[in-house]
KEVO-675138 format. One record per residue: z, y, x of N, C-alpha, C, O in turn; residue in one letter. Coordinates in pm, whole numbers, plus 50000, padded with zeros to 5 digits. Atoms other than C-alpha are relative to their C-alpha. Example, Ala and Ser with C-alpha at 12.3 -4.5 7.8 and 13.67 -1.06 7.14 Angstrom:
<nodes>
500004988150089507804955051230500005012050090500665011850194a 499944988149918507144989451367500735010949923500905022049974s 
</nodes>
This chain:
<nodes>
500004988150085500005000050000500005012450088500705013950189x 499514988549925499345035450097500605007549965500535008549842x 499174985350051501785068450082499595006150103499225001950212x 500724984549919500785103450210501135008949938501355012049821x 498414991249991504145124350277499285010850078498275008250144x 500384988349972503545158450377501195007450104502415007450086x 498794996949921505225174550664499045014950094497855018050092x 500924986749935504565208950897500034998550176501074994750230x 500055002249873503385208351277499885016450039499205023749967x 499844991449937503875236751456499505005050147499985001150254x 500874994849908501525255651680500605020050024500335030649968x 499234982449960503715289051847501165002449849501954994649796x 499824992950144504825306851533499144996949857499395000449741x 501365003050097501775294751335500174985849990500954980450069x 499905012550033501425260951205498854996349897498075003849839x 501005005450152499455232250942500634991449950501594986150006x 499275006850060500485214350738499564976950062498494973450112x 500465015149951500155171450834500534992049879501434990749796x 499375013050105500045145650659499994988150050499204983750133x 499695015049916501385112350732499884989249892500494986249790x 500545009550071499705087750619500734985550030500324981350138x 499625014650026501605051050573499444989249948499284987949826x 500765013650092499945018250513500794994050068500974994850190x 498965010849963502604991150491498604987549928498124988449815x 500985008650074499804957950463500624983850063501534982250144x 499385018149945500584917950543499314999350106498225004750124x 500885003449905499694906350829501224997250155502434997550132x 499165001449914501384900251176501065014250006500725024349944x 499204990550057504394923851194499625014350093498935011850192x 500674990549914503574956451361500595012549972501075012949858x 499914989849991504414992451428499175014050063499595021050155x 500954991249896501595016951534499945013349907499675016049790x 500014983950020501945053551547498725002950075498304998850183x 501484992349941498585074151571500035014649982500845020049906x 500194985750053497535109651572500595013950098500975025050060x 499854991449878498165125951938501735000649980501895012749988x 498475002950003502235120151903500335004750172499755001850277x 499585003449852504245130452190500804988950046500364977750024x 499215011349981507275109552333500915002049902501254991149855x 499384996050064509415126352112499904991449862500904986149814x 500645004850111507585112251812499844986450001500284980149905x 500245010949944506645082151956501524990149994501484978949942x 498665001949990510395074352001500684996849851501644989249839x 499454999750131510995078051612499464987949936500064986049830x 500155015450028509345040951543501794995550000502484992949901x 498185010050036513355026551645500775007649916501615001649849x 499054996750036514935053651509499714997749850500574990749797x 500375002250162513505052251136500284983250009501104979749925x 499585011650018513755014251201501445001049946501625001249824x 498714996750019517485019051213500515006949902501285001049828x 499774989050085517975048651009499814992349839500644993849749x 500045003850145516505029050691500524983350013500314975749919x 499125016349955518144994250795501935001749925502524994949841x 498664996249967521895012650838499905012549822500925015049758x 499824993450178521355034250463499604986949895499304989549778x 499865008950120521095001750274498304998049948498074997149827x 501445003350060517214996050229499564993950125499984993150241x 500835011649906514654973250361499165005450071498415014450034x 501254997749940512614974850629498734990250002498904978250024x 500665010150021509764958750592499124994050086498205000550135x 500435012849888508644926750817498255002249966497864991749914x 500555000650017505454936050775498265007250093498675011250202x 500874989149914501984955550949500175013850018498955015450006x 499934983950056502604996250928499395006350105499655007450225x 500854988849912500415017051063500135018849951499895021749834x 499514986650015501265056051059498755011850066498655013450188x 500774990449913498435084351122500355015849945500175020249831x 499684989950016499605116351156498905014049984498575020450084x 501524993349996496575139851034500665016349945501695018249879x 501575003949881494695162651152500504990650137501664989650176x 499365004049890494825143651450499355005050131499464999550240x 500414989849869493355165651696501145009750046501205016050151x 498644988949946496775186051690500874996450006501494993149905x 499125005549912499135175351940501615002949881501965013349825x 498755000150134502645164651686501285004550114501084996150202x 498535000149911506045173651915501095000549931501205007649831x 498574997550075509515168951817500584987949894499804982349817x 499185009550133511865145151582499525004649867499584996149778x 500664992150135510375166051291500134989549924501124987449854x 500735009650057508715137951165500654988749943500224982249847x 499185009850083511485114251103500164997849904499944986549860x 499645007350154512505115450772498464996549961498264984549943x 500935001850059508795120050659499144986650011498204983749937x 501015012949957507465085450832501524991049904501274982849816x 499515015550091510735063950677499895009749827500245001849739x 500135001650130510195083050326498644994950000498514985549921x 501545008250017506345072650367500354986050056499244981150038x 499515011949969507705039350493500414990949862499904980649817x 499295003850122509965034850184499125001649900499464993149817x 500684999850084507285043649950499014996050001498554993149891x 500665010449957504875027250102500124987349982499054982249948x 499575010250035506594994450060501044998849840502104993049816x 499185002050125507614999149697501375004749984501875003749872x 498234995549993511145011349743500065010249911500755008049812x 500084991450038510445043449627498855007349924497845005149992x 501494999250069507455059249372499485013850111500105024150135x 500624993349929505235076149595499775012449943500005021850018x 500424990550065504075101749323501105008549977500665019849952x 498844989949976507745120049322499925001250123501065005850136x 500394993249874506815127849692499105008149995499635019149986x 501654992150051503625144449637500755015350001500455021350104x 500144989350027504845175549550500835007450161500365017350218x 499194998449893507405179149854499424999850106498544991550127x 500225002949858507115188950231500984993250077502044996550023x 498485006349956509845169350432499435004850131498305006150178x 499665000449821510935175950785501574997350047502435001949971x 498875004049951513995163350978500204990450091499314982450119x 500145010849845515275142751284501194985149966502364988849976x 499115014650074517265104151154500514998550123499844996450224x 499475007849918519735096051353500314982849967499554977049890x 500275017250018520555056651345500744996849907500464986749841x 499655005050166522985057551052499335006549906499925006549798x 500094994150120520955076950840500215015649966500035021149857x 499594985950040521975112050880499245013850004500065022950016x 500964987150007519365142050872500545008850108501465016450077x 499624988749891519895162051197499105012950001497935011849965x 500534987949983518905197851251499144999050107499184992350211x 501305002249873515745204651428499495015149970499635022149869x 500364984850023513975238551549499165004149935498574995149876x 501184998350037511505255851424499745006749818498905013449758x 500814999750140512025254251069499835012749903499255011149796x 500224983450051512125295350956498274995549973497734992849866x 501654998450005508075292951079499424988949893498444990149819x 501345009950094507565254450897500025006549858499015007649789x 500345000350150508615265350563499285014849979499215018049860x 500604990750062506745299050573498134991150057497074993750001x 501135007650067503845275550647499804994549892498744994849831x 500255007950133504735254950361499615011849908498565011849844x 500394989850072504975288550191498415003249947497975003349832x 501044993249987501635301450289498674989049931497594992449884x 501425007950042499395270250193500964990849863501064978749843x 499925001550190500925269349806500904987949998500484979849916x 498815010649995503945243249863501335007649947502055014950016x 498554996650036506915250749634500964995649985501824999749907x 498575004749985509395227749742499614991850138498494988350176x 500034999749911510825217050061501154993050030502214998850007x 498595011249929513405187650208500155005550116499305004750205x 500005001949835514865198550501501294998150066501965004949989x 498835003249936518115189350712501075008949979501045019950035x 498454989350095521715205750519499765010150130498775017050107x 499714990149919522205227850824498695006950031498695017250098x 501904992450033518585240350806499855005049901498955013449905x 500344994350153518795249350420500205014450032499325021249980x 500154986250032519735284450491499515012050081499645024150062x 501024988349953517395298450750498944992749894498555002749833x 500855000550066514855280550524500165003849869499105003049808x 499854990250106515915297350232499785013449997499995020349897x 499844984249999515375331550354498505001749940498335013849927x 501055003650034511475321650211500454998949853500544988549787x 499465002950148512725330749876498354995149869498384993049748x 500865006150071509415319749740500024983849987499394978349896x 500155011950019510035284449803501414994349962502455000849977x 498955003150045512445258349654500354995350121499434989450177x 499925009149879514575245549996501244991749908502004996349823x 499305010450022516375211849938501194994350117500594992550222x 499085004149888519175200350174500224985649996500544979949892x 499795014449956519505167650285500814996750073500785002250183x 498935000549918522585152750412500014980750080500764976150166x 499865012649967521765115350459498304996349919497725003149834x 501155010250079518505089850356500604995049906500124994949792x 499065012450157521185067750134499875015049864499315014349754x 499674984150118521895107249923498405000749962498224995949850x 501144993250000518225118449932499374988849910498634993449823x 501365010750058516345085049786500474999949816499614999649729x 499454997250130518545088049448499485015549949499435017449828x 500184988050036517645121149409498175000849967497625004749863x 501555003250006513715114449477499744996049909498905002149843x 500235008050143513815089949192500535004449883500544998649774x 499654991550163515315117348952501524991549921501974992849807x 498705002950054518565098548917501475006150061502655002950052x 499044987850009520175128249041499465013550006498245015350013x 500734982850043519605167249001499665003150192500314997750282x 500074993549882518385183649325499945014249951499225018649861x 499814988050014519425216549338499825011450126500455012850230x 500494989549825517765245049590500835010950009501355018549928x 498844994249950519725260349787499675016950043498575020450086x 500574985550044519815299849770500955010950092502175010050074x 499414992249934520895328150022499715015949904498835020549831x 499964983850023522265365549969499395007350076500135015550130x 501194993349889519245380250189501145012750020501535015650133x 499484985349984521405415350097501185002050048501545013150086x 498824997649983524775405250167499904996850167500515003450251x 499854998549895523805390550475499435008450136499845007050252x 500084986349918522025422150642501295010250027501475017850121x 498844990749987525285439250569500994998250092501595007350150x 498695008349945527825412850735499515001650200499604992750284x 500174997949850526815426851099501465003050061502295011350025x 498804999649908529505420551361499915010750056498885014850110x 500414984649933530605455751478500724993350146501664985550164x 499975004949858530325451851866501425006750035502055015549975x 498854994449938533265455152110499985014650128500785022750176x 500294987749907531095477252345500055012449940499465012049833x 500224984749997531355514752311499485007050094499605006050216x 500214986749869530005542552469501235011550043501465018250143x 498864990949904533135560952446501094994850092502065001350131x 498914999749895534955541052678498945001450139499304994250233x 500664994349879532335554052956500395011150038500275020949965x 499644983149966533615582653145498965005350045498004999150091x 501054987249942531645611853240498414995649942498214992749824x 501185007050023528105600553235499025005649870498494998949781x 500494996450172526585625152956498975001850047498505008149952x 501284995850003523265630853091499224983149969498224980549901x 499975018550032523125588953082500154997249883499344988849843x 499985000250217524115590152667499285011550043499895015750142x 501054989750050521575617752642498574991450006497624990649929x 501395007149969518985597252779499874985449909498924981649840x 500815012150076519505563152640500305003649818499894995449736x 500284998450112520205580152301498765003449968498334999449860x 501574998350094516575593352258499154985850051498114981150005x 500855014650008515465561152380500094993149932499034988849886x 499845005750104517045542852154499175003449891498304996049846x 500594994450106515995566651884498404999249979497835002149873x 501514995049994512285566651980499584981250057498454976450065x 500885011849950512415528652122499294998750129498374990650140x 500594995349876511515539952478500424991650071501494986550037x 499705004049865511645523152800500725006850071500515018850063x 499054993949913514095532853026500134997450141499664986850181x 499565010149836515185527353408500805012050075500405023150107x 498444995149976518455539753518499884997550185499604986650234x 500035008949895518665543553908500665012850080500335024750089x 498665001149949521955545754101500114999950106499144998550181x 499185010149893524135537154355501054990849929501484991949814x 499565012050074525975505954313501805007449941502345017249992x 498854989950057529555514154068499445012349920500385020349908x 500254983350024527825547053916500504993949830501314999849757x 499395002150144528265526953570498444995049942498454999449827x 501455000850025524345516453502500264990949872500254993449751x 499545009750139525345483253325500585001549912500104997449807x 499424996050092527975496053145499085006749913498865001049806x 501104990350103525455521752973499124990949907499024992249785x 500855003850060522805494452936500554993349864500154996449752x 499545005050104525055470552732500565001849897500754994549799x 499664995450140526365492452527498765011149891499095019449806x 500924996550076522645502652389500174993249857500355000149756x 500135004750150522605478652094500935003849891500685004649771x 499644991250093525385494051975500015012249920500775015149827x 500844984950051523555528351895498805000149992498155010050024x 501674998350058520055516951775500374991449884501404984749872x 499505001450123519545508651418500024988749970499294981050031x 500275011050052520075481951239498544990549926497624995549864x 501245002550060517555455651136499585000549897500544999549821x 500935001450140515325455750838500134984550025500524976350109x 500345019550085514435421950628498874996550125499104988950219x 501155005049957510935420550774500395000650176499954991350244x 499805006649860512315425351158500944992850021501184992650142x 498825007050010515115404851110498974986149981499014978150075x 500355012549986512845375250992499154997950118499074985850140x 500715002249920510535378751287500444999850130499724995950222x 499955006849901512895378151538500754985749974500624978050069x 499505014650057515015343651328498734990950037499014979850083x 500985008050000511415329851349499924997850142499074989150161x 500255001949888511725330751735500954993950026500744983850093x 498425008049927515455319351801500054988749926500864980449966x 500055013850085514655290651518498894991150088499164979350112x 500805009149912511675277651736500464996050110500244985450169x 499275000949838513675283252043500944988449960500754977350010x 498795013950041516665259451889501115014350022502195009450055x 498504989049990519385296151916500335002349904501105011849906x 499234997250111520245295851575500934989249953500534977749934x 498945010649989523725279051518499644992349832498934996849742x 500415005150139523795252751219500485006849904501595011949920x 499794988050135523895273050883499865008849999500035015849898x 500384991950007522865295651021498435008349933497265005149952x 501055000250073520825315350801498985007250107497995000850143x 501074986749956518995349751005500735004250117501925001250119x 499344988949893520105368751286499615014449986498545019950015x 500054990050034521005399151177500265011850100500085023250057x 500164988849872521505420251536499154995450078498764984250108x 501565003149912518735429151749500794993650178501824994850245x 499875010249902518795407952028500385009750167499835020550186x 499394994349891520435419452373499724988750111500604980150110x 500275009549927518745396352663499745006250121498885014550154x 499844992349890519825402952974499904986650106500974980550108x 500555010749903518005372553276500135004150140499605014650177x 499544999249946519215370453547498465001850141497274999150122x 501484995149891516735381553906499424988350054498274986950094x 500685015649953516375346054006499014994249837498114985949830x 500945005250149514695338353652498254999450094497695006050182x 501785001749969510835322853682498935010749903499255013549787x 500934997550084508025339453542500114996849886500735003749804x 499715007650140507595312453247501245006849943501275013549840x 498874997550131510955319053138500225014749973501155015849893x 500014989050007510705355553139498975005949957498915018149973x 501174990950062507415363252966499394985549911498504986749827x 500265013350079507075324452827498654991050063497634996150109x 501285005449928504705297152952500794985050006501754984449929x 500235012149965505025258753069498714996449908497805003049857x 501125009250029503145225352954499305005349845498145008749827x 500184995050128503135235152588500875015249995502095015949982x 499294988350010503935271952586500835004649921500515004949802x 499014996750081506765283552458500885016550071500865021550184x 499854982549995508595322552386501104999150149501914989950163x 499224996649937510315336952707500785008849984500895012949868x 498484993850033513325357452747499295015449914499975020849827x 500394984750068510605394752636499894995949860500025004449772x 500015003550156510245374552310500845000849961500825010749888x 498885003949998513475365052272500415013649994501115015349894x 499514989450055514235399052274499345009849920499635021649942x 501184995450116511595410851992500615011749959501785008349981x 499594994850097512695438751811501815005050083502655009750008x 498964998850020515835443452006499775010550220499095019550267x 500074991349845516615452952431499984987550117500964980250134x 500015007949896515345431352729500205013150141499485022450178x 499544990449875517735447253055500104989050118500734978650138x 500375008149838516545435553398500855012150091500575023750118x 498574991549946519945447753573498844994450159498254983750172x 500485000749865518315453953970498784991649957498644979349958x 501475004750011514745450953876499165001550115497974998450119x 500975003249860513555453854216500554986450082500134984550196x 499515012349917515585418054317498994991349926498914979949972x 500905009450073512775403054050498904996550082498505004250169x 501295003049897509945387254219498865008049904498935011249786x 500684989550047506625408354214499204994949883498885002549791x 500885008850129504665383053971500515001449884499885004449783x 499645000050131507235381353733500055014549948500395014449829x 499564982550013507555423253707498395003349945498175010349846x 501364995050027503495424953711499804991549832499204996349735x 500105007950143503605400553403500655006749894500295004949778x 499584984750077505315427853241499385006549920499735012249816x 501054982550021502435450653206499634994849882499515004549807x 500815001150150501015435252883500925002149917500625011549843x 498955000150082504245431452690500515016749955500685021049842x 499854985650029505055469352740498815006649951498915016449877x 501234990050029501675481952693499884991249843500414998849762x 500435008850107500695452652361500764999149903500384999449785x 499305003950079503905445952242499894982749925500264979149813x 500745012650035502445408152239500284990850163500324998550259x 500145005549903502725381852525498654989449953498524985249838x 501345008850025499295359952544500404984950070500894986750181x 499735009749849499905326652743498864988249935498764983349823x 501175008350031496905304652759499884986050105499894985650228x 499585013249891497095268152890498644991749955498084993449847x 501415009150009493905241952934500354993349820499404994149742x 499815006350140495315224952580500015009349846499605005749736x 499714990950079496275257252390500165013450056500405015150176x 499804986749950496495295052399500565008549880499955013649785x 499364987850123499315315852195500385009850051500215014750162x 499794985450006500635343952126501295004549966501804996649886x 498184997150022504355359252094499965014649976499365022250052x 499324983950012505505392951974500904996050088501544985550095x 499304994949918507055411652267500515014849953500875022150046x 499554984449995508075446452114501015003650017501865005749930x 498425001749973510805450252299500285019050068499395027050097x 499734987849910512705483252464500364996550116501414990050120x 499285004749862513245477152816500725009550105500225018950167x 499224992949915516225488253013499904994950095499874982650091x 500185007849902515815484053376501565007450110502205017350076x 499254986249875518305499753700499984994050096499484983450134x 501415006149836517675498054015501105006350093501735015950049x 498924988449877520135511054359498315008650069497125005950056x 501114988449988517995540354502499034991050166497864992850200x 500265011349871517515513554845501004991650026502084991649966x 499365011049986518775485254992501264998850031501704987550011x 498734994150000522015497255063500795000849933501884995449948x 500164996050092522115513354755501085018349953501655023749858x 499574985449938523275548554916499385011450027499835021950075x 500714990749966520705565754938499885016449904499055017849815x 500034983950045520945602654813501785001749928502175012549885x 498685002550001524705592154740500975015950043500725021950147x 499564993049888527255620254791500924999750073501335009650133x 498455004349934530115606654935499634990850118500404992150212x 499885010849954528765576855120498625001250047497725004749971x 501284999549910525925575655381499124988549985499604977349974x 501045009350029522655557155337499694993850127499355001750215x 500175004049859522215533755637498734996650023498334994050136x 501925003949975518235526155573499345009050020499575020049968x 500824990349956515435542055743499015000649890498734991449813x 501344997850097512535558455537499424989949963499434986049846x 501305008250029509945533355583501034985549942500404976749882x 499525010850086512975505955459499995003949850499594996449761x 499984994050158513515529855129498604996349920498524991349808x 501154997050045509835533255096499494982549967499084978649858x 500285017250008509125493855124500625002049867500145005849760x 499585002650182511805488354858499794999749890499574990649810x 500724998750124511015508554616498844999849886498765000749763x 501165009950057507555496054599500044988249920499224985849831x 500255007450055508435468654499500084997549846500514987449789x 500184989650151507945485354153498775005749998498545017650019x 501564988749980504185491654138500165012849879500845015649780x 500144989550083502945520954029499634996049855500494999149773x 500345004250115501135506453722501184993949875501164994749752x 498565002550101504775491753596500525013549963500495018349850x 499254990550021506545520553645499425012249944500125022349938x 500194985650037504165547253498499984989949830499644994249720x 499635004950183504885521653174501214999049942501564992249845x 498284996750048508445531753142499825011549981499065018650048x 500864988150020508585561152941500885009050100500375018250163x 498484987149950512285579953100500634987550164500964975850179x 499285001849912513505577053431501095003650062500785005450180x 498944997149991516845585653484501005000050145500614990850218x 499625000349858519325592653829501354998749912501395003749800x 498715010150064522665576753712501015007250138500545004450249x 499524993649923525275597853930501664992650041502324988549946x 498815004249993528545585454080501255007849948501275019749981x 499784996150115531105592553834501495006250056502304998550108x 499144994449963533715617553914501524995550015501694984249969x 498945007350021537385611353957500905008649874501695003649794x 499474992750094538385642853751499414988649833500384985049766x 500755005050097536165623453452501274987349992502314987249926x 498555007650048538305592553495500974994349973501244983249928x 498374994150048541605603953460500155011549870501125017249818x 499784991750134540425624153173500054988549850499144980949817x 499665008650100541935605552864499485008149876499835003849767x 500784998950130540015623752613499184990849916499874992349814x 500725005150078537885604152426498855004849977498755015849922x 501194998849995534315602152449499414999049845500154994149760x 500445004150106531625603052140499414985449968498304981049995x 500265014550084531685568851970498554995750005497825005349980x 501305003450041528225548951959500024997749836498904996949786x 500444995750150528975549551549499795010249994499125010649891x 500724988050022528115584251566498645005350087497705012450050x 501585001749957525405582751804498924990949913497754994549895x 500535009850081524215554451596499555012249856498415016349833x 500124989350120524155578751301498645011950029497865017249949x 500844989749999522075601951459498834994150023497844999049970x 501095003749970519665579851603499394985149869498584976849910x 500575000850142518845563651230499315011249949498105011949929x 500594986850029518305595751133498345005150031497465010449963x 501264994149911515485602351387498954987249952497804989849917x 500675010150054514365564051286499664997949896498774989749875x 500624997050130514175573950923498485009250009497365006449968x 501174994350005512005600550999498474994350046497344994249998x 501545007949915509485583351228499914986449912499304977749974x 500425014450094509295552350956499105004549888498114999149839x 500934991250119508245579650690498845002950045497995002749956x 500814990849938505865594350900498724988050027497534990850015x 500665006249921504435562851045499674981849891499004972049924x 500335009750087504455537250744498645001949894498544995849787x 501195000250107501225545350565498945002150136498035009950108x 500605004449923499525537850910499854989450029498744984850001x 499785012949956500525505651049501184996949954501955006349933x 498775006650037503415481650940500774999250147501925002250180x 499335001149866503675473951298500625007750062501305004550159x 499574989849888504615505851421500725005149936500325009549828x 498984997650108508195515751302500355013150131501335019250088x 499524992149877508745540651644499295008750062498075008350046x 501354992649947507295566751845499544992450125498374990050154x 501165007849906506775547852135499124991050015498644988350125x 500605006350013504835523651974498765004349937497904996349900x 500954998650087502505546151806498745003350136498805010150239x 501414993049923498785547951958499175011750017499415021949953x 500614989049903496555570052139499755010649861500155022249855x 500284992250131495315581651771501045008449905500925018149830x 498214990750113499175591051602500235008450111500665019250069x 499374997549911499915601851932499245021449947499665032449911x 501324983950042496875633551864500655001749889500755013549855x 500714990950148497375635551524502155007649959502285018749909x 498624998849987501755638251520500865004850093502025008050064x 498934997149890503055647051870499135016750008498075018250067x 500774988150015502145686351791500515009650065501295014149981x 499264994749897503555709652080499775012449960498945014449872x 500154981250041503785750052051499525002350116499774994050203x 500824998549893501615766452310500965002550086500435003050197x 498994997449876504545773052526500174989250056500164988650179x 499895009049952505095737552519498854996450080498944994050201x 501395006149918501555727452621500135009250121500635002450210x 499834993749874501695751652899500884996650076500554999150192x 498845006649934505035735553031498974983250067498794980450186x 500735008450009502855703252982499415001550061499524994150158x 501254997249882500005716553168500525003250141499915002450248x 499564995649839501575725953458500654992050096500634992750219x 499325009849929503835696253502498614989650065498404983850171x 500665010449954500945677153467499074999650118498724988650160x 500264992249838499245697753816500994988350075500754977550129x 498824995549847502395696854023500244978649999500124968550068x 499525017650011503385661353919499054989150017499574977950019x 500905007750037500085643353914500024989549945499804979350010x 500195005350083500225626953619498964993449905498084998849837x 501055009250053498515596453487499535006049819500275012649746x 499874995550157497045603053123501094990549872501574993549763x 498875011450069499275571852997501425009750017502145011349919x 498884995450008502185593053149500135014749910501105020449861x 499754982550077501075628352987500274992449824501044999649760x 499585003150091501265604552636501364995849975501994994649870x 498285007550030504645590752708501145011350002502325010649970x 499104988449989505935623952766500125006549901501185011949868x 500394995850125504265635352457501174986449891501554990949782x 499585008350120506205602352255501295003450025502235003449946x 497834993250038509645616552403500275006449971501275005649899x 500244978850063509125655652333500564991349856501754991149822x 500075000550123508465639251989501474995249946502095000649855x 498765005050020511585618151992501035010449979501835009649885x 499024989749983513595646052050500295009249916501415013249883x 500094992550090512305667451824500244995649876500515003649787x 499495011950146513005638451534501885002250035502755005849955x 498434992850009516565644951673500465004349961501425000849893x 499634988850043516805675551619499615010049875499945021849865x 500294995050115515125680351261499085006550010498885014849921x 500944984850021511965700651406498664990549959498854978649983x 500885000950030508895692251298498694999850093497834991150098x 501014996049829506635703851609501134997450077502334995650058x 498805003349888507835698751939499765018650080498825026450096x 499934987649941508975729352105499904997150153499554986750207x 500085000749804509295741052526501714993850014502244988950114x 498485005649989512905730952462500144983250032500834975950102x 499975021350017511975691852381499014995150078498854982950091x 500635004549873509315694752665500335002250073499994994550163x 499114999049851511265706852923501294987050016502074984250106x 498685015750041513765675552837498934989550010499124980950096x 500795013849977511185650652823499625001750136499924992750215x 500664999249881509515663653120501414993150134501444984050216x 498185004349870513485660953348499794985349992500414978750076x 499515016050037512995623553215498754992550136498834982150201x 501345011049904509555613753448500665007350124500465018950159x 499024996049890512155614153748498795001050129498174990650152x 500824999549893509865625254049500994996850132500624992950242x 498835007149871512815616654285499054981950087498694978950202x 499965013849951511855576954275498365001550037498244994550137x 501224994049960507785589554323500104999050129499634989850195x 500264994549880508495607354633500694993250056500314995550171x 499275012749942510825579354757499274991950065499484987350177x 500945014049989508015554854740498965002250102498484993050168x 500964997949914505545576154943498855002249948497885004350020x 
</nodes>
């Protein structure tokens, strides 16, 4: 007899749907899996043996052959478990094949029977979604990121013995249903602040309009000035997520396997901070079957490369698309995907190897041509794709021993919504994609970043003395703008270009040679 169980394979973020085809027939006894399987898959022959042995049903002594279709697209993962022993079981009469039909199943059997959590599944069920499937089996601790797909029914499954009674309508299945609204609200308020940073206000000046505008940053010190401290307490003063970026970065930490069980969404933007020994692959994504690296991983939120000149130069040049695209590409002889990267990137850096150099207390012991090496190792082409460059100062002693109390990142936070309301109004009847100014293109950039002739003349002149790339005269133009969303103006004045302009630090330039 044949059964055709329906299940989702997963290609990046994108996916199709498969179907697994079962023919249980007489004949010598047999087990053959087809249809490009990895080991993973391959492996799930004993375990479904077991799994429907140890829940009280038969396996059957018989031929079974299993093709997993299409079969040109490589299957990976336990996924597939439940869906080969329910096509197993219904296949051999156990169960009526035609109450499957309507259902997608996915899940991983362990050997008594129990439905384990497996990654991925945010993206399968908005496949199931997308190609007209309105119901969906998938592993209890999986029901409520796959519920956030409030178009589809999700089913929870806690065992094969529970699930086969239910199939046959001799019990209710009931889909399982999340508070999308309550849980955007239930955000853990962080322990970092900005007001326990002393001194350091030109440092909150800077990464507040970055935040606000979504800018690149790169903070650069001597070692102690407080760099890290600053970076990690960014996520606490940029805004909270929306629905639609909230599911798109869940759809990345669910493929990855970082979402804990029951867990439904991840509702704070992501804070991924990799360490300088990190590879390439894992920092922009790649191996055998490509998969998201740490700039994905931080989608929508802040990837900080603390001493971004200890990174090797490959992995730094692999950079350049992610900042400029907002996309990572990775293309392998078998396959070639694609990852949202729209990330903000904080970087900091010591000024040389020392990390003394222009210091005022403490003498720089490297010669020129060591500074000048160094700081190369930061091409130009990276670094004219950061929009603000910043000199991070060693932090007084009067500062602290001053027990005042600094301004809170909930009130920085406050302001820099504010500036993110405006630029959403402004910039939503263009693109969906572009919620920020530094993401808007060459075309918003003309038609929105609108300067007063005083400003353009500030503009014009920097852009002489400074010799400035035309990428950098736009990035200067997306901070002016930032600034001016700050501060409620409408145009950008010489006030919010003389501030953007202090930000393209010519210090680390003339360093480099």
């Amino acid at each position: 007899m044949l059964a055709i169980i329906n299940s989702v394979a997963l290609q990046g973020l994108d996916g199709v749907i498969v179907q697994v085809e079962v023919d249980v027939s007489n004949g010598m006894p047999a087990f053959d899996l087809v249809g490009l399987p990895d080991a993973a898959v391959r492996e799930s022959k004993e375990r479904v043996r077991a799994a429907i042995k140890n829940s009280g049903f038969k396996f059957p002594v018989q031929r079974i052959t299993i093709n997993l279709a299409p079969a040109d697209i490589r299957k990976e993962g336990p996924v597939y478990d439940l869906p080969i022993a329910i096509g197993i079981l219904a296949a051999s009469g156990q169960i009526d094949v035609d109450n499957c039909a309507e259902y997608i199943f996915t899940g991983e059997l362990s050997l008594d029977g129990a439905i384990r959590k497996v990654n991925g599944l945010l993206p399968a069920a908005l496949v199931a979604h997308n190609n007209n499937y309105q119901k969906m089996i998938v592993p209890a601790a999986n029901a409520a990121e796959a519920a956030l797909v409030q178009q589809l029914d999700v089913y929870p499954a806690g065992n094969l013995a529970t699930l086969m009674p239910a199939l046959e309508a001799e019990q209710e299945l009931n889909p399982y249903k999340v508070d999308i609204a309550a849980l955007l609200q239930n955000n853990a308020p962080t322990n970092l602040d900005l007001a326990d940073v002393k001194g350091q206000l030109a440092g909150k000046r800077a990464l507040e309009i970055a935040a606000a505008g979504g800018h690149n940053i790169l903070m650069l010190g001597s070692p102690g000035s407080g760099k890290t401290m600053l970076a990690r307490r960014v996520p606490g003063i940029m805004p909270d997520l929306t629905f639609d970026e909230a599911i798109a970065v869940t759809k990345i930490h669910s493929l990855v396997g970082l979402l804990q069980p029951h867990q439904a969404m991840v509702t704070e933007r992501p804070f991924r901070a990799p360490h300088h020994s990190a590879s390439t692959a894992s920092i922009v994504g790649g191996g055998r079957i490509p998969r998201p690296g740490e700039v994905s991983l931080a989608h929508q939120g802040v990837l900080f490369l603390d001493e971004i000149l200890e990174f090797k130069k490959d992995t730094l040049e692999a950079l350049r698309q992610p900042l400029e695209d907002g996309i990572v590409s990775i293309t392998r002889v078998h396959s070639s995907l694609t990852y949202p990267a729209q990330i903000m990137l904080i970087s900091s850096a010591n000024p040389c190897p020392c990390g003394y150099f222009g210091d005022k207390l403490k003498d720089c012991c490297c010669t020129p041509h060591q500074i000048q090496r160094y700081l190369r190792r930061l091409s130009g082409p990276l670094l004219d794709r950061i929009d603000m460059h910043i000199e991070v100062s060693r932090v007084e002693f009067s500062d602290l021993e001053n027990n005042q109390p600094g301004e809170s990142s909930a009130i920085i936070k406050t302001r820099v919504e504010q500036a993110r309301n405006i630029q959403r109004q402004r910039l939503q009847k263009h693109q969906a994609a572009v919620s920020c100014n530094a993401h808007m293109p060459v075309a918003l950039v003309r038609k929105y970043c609108i300067a007063s002739v005083e400003a353009k003349l500030l503009l014009k002149t920097a852009f002489k003395q400074l010799q400035l790339s035309a990428r950098s005269h736009d990035k200067i133009l997306k901070v002016a703008r930032t600034i001016a969303d700050l501060d409620g103006c409408e145009n950008i004045n010489n006030l919010h270009m003389a501030e953007a302009l202090q930000y393209r630090n010519n210090v680390m330039w003339e360093a480099r040679g």
